[in-house]
C-alpha positions in Angstrom: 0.0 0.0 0.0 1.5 3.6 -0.9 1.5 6.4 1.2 -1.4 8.8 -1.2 -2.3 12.1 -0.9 -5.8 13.4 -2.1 -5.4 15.9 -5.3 -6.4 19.2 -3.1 -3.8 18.3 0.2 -1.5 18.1 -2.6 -2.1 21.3 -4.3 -1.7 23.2 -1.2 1.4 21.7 0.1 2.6 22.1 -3.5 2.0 25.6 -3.4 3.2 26.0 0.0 6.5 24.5 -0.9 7.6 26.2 -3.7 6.7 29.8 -2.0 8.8 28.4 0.9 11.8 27.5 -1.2 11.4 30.8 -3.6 11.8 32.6 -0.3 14.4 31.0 1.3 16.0 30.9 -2.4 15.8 34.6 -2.5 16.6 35.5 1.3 20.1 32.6 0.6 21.0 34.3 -1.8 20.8 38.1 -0.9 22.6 36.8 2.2 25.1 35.7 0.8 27.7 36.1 -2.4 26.0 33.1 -4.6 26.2 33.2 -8.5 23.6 32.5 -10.9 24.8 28.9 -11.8 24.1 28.1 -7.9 20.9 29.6 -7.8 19.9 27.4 -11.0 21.5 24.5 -9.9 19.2 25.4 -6.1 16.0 26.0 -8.1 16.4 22.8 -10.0 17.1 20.3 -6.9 13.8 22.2 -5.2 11.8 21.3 -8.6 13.6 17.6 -8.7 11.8 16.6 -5.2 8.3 17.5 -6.2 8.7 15.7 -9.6 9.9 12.9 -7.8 6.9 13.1 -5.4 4.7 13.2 -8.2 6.2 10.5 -10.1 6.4 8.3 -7.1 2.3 8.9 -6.9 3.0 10.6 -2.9 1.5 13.5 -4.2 -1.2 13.7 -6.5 -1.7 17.2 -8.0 -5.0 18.0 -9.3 -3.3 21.5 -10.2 -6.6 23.4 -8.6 -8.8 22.1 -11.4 -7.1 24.1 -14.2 -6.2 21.2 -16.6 -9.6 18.9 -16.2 -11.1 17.8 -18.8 -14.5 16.6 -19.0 -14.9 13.8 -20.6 -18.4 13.0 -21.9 
């Protein structure tokens, strides 16, 4: 049995995250001396753990009901 979340828990802690990581991107990196190569090389190993999430099927984005399609 896998560990599921339902499409709307996932949406939020999707969004939660990446205004979480944006923020503590941005407050890293006005911190400190980083250059841009680090910051993309950051923002891609943020984006890597929610793909994996979803690909693993832990999370299971419904993405707010923008991309349904109704089916008749």
């Amino acid at each position: 049995m896998k560990f599921r979340i339902n499409p709307l828990a996932s949406d939020i802690i999707i969004s939660i995250y990446v205004v979480a990581t944006l923020y503590l991107r941005f407050k890293f990196e006005n911190i400190s001396d980083v250059t841009p190569i680090l910051s993309i090389v950051m923002g891609v190993c943020f984006v890597v753990i929610i793909w994996a999430l979803v690909k693993l099927k832990v999370l299971n984005p419904n993405w707010f009901g923008l991309l349904n399609s109704n089916k008749a």
